[in-house]
C-alpha positions in Angstrom: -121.8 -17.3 -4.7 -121.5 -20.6 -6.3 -122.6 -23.9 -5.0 -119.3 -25.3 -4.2 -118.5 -21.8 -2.2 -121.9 -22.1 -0.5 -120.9 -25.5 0.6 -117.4 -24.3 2.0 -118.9 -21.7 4.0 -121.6 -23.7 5.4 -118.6 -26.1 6.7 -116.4 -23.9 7.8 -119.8 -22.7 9.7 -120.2 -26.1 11.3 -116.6 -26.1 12.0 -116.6 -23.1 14.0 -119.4 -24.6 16.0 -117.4 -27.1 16.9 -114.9 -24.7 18.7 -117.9 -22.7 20.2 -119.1 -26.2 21.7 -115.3 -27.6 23.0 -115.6 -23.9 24.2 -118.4 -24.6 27.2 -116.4 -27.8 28.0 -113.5 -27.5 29.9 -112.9 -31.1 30.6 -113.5 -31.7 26.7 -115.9 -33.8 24.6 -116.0 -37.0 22.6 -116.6 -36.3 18.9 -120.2 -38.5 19.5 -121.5 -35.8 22.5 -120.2 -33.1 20.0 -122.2 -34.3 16.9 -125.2 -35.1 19.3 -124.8 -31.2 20.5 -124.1 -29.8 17.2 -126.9 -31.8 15.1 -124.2 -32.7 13.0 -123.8 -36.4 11.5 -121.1 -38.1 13.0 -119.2 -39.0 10.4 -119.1 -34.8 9.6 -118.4 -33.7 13.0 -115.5 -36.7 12.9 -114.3 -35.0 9.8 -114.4 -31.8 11.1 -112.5 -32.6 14.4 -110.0 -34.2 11.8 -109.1 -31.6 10.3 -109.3 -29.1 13.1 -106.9 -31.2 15.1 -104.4 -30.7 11.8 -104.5 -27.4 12.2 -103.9 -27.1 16.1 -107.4 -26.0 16.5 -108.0 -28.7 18.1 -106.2 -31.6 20.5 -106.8 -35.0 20.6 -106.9 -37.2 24.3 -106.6 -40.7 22.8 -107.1 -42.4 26.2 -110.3 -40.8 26.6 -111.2 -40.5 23.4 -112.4 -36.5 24.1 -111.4 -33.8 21.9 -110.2 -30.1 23.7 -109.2 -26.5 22.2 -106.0 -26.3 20.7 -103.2 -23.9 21.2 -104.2 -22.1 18.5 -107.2 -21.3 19.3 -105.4 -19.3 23.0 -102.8 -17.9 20.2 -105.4 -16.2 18.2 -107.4 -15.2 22.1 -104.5 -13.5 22.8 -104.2 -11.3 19.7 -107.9 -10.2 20.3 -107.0 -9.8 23.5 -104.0 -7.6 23.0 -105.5 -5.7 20.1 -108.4 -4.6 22.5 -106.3 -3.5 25.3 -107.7 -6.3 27.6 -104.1 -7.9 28.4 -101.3 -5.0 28.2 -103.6 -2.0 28.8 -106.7 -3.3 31.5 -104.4 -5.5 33.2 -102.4 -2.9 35.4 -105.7 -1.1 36.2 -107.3 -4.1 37.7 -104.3 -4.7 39.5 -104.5 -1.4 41.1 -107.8 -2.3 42.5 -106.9 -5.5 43.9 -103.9 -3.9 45.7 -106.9 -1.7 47.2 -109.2 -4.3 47.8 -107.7 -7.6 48.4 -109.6 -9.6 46.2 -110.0 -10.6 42.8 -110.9 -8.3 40.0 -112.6 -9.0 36.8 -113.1 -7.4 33.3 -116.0 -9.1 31.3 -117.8 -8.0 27.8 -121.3 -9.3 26.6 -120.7 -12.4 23.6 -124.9 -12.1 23.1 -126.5 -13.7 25.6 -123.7 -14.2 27.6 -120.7 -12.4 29.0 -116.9 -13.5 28.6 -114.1 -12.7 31.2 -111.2 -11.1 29.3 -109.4 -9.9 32.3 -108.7 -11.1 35.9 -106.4 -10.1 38.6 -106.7 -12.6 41.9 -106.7 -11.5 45.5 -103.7 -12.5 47.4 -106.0 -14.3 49.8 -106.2 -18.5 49.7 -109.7 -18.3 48.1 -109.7 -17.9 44.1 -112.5 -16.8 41.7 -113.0 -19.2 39.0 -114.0 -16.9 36.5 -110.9 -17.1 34.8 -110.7 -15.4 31.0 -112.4 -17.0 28.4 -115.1 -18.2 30.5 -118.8 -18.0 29.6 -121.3 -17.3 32.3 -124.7 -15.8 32.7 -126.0 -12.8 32.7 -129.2 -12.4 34.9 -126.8 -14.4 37.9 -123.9 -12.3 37.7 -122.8 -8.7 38.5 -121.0 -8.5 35.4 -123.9 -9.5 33.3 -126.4 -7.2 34.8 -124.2 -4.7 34.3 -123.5 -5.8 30.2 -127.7 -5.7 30.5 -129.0 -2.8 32.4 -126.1 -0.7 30.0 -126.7 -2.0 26.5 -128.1 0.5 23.9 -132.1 0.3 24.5 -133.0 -2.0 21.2 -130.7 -4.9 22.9 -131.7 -4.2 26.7 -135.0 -5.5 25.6 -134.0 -7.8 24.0 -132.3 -9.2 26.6 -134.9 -8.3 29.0 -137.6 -10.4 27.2 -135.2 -13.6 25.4 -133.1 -14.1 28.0 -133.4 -17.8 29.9 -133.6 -17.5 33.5 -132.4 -21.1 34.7 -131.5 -21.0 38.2 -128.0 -21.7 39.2 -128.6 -21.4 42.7 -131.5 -20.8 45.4 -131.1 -17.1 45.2 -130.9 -16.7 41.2 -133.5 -14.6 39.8 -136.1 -16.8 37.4 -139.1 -14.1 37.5 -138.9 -12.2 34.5 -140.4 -9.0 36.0 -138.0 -9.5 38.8 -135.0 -9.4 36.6 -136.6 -6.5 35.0 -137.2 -4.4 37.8 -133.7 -5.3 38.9 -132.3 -4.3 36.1 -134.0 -0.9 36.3 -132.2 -0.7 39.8 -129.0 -1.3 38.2 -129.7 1.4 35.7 -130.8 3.7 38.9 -127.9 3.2 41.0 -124.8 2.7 38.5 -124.1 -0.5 39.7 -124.9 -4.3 40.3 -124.9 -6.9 43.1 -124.8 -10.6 42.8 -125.3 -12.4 46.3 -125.1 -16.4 45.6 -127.0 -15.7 43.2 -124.5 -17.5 40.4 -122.8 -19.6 42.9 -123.2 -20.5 46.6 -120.6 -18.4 49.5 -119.3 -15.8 46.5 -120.7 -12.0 46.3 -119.8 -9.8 43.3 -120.1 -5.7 43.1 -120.1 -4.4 39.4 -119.7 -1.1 37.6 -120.2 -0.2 33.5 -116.9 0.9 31.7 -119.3 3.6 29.2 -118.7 4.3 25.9 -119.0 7.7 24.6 -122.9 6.8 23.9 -123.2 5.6 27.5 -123.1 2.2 26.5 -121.4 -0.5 28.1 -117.8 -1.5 26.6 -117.2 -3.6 29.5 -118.3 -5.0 33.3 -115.6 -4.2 35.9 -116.4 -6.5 38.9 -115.1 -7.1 42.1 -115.3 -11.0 43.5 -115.3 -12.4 46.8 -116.1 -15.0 48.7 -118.7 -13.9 51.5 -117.2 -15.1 54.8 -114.9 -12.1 53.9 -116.8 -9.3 52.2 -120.9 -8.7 53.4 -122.9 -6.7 51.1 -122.1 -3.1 52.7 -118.6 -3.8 52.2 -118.3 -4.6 48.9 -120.3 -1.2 48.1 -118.0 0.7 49.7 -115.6 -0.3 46.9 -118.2 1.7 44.2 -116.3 4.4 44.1 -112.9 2.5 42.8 -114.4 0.5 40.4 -116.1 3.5 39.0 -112.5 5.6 38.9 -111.0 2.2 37.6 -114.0 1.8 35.1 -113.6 5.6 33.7 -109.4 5.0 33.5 -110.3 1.9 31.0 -113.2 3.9 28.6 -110.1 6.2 28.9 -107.5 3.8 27.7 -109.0 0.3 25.5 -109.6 1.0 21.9 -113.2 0.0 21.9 -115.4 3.1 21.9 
């Protein structure tokens, strides 16, 4: 590769960290906290934004001076979406569960040390899950992530296992690394995880894999709710739907 071609790549790089960054803020950034996040020189990150902005990559608040994703970027999340079966295909599935259930269900994959909602069907109640799609949470707070941990192929589990960062999001996260270990194994044990306000206060989660041929996990398949409505015992009576829900999707998505 030449030296100009080098260069190109390496700024296309730094222009796709950009959109990662925009990514993790939902109420947008200005291109200064962008270049301060990014190490990037101002006047690059500027640049960048320019042209990203161009393309509809990017929009441009000029009262607040704070940069968002562009429509194109949701164009192109929708193809993947829809090429995986995560729109079309999932979507009447989780639905099906929610009729059961009443409240919201959630289809999530691992993006490395994180796990991304592609999927999610709200309850009919008047209390709504935030974890719409395209959000980025945890993994060692969720019942999606533990999930996306306890069933990833043995090389990664550990990997996980020992680089994760366990920041606290609330009083009951786990921050002990042999904890989240041995709760892990649990996970692993039982087929499923629990998160109890552990990711965020007055919300419990139940999760099962959605296993891949190698009994690795494709996907997290999660139900949400808040827990004034579901206690702990509850929500595990609803194993055995997510688990004929989970096997219906390994059945009918294009990713094993």
């Amino acid at each position: 590769m030449s030296e100009k071609e080098t260069a190109k790549t390496d700024m296309i790089g730094k222009a796709l960290s950009l959109l990662v960054l925009l990514g993790d803020e939902p109420r947008g950034a200005s291109a200064a906290e962008l270049a301060r996040r990014s190490d990037l020189p101002f006047s690059t990150a500027y640049r960048l934004l320019g042209s990203l902005t161009r393309d509809g990559f990017v929009d441009y608040e000029p009262e607040g001076r704070r940069y968002h994703l562009g429509l194109r970027v949701f164009q192109l999340g929708q193809r993947v979406s829809n090429h995986h079966g995560f729109a079309g295909t999932a979507r009447p599935v989780l639905e099906r569960v929610t009729d059961v259930t009443g409240e919201a269900t959630i289809l999530s994959v691992r993006d490395q040390h994180r796990y991304l909602t592609v999927n999610k069907v709200d309850g009919p109640q008047m209390f709504r899950v935030t974890s719409d799609p395209g959000h980025l949470g945890q993994l060692h707070t969720t019942a999606v992530g533990k999930v996306l941990v306890a069933f990833a192929s043995e090389d990664e589990r550990e990997a996980l296992l020992a680089g994760l960062e366990l920041d606290a999001l609330t009083e009951h996260s786990i921050t002990d690394r042999e904890a989240f270990r041995a709760e892990i194994e649990t996970v692993r044990r039982r087929g499923y995880a629990l998160m109890d306000e552990e990711n965020e206060i007055g919300m419990r989660a139940i999760a099962v894999p959605v296993l891949g041929a190698t009994g690795v996990a494709l996907a997290a398949l999660a139900t949400a709710a808040p827990v004034f409505r579901m206690s702990v015992e509850q929500l595990q009576t609803v194993v055995p739907l997510l688990k004929d829900a989970a096997a219906e999707l390994t059945a009918r998505l294009p990713l094993r």
